[in-house]
N, C-alpha and C positions, 0 to 999 in steps of 0.2 A: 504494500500500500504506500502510495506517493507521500508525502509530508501536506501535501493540499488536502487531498482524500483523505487525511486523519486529521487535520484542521478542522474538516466539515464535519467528521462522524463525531469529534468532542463538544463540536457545537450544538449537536442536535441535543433535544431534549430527552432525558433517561427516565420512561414514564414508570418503567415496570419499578425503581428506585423509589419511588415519589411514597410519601407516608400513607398508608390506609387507617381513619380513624373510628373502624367496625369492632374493632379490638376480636376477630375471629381469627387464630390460626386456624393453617391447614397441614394436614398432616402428610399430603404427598399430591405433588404437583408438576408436571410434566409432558413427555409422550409418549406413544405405542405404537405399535401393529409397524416400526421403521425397520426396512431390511435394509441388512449391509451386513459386507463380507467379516468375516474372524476367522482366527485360526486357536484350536485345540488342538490337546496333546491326548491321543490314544496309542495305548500302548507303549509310551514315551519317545513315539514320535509327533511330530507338530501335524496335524491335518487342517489343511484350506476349509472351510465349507460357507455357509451363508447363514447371518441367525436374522430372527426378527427379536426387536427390539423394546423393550421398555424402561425407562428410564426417567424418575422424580426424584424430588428433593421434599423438603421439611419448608414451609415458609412461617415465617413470624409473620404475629398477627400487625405488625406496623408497615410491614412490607408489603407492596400494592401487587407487585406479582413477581415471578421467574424468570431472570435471562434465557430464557430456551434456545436460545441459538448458540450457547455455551454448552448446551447437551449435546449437539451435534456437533460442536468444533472439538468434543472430547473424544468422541466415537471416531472422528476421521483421523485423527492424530494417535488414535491407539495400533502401536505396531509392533506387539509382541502380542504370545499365545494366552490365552484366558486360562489359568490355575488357579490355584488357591492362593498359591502366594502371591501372583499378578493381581487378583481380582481384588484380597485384601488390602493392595497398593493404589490400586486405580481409582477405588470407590471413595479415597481418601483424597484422590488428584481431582477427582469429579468434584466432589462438594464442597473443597477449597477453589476453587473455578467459579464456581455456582456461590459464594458465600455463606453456606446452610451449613447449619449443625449435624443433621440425617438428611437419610436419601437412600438411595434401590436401585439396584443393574437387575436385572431380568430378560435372560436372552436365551430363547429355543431355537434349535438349530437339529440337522442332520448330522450325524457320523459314522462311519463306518468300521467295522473289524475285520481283518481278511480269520478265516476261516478251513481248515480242511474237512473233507468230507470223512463219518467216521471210518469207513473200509477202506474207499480206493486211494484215497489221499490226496483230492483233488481241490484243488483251493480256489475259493469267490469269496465275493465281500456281501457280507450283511450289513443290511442299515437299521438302524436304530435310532430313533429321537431322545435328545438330549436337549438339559434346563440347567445354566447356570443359574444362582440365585445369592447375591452378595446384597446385605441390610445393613446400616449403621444407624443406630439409635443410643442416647446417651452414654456416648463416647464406647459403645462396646458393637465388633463387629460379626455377624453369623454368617457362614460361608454354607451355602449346601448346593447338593446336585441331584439330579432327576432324572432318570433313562427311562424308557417305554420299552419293553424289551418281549417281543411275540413269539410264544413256546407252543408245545402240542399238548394235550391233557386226554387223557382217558377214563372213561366214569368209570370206578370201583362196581357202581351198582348193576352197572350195564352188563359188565364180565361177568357178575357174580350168578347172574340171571336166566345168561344167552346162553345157551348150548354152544355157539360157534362166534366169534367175536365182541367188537362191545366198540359202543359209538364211543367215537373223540373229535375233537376241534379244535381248533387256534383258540388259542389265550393271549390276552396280555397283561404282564406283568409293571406297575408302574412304579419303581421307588424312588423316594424324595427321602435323604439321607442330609441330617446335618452333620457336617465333619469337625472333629476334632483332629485328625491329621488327613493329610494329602491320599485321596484315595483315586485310581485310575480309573475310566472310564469303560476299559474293559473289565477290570475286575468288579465295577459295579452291576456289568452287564452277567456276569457270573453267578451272583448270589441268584437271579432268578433261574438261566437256562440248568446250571445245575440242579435245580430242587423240580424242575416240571416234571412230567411223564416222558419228554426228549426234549432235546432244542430242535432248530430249525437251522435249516443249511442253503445258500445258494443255489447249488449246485449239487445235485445229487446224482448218481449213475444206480442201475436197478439192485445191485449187493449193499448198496449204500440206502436205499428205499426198503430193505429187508429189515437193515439193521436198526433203524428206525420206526419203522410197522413192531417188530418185532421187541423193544427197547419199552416204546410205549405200553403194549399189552404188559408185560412185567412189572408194571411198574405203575398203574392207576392210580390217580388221584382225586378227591373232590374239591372241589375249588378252596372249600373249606382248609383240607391236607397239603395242598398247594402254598397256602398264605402261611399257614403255622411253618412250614419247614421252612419257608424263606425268613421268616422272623425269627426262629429259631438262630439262624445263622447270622444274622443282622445284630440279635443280644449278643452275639459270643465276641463279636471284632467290636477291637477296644476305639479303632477308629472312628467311626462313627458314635454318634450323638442321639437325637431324635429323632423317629422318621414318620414315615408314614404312607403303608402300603397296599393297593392297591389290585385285586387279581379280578381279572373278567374272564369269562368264558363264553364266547360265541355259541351257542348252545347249536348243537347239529339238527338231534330232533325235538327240537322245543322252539317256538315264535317268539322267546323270549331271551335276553342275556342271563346268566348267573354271576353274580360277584360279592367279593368279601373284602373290606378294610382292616387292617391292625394300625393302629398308632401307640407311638410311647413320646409320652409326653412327659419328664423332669419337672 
């Protein structure tokens, strides 16, 4: 910007500055639904992908409104990977920007894991939806994250029943973990595909569709068995904080979904 061009912009008037005397704070102020590109780190390496965005501050009730155009001059100038320890840096670069005390990053995005298939060993990438989520409120900050991660289940009840097979369906598993230390985004993607009836594969060849038909059937769940043993595992790592999770079941033969929440809440 020329020294004329910033002559004129210090001359304009700073309305969003100006006193508001409603005496009403607001407790988060901003925008949403903004895409732009980021990069994450899976499997400890950086991946490209595209998040949509949300992002507010804290206003004081004397203050008339938000520089929002300082949320977007943070996001374009951000050029490292989104972690834990970026994110608890950034959030901090954000609202000294912004002159607020609190404030919220919220950015969902796609990521992928490459993958082998379990017999032939043939390797494609799964995608999975992912939620950074970094808050700072009176001077203390929570970091957590969120994967959407879609497994196979098979009914307990259906086996128990059928003379010859037993219905199953996609599931998806949703956890939102708050972290007390650094945890990967494939190993968050773990604690679900392990505990289902099987994970799901890209790429499958038909020894590889046995193993999986055949994984499943051994191994039945109800959505119910499904959410305890992911929570089971979820209590045991010290990493993690409080979560809250989420299992659906696409139900095959039924017009309806089935699903069960656990939360732990401190």
């Amino acid at each position: 910007m020329s020294a004329a061009a910033e002559a004129a912009v210090l001359a304009m008037p700073d309305v969003q500055a100006r006193v508001d005397l409603r005496d009403i704070p607001i407790q988060r102020v901003g925008i949403k639904s903004l895409r732009y590109p980021l990069s994450v780190v899976v499997g400890g390496k950086p991946q490209a992908t595209v998040g949509t965005w949300s992002l507010d501050v804290a206003l004081n009730a004397e203050q008339k409104g938000a520089h929002m155009s300082r949320l977007i001059a943070w996001l374009d100038a951000l050029d490292r990977p989104l972690t834990d320890v970026s994110l608890a840096q950034e959030i901090e670069t954000l609202l000294a920007l912004l002159e607020a005390e609190g404030g919220r990053i919220e950015v969902s995005f796609p990521f992928f894991v490459r993958k082998a298939a379990p017999v032939t060993g043939l390797q494609s990438l799964m995608e999975y939806d992912g939620t950074w989520f970094a808050e700072r409120r009176q001077g203390q900050t929570t970091l957590s994250m969120q994967a959407v991660v879609p497994v196979k289940s098979l009914c307990p009840c259906s086996k128990e029943v059928s003379e010859d097979g037993a219905h199953n369906q996609r599931s998806h598993i949703s956890l939102r973990v708050d972290l007390r230390q650094a945890l990967d985004w494939a190993e968050l993607v773990r604690f679900a595909e392990d505990n289902a009836s099987s994970e799901l594969w890209g790429l499958l060849k038909r020894s590889d569709e046995k193993w999986v038909t055949e994984r499943a059937y051994a191994n039945p769940k109800f959505v119910e068995d499904l959410i305890r043993d992911v929570a089971v595992c979820l209590n045991a790592d010290a990493r993690i904080g409080n979560y809250r999770v989420e299992v659906v079941n696409h139900e095959s033969i039924h017009a309806h979904d089935a699903f069960a929440v656990v939360e732990r809440r401190d």
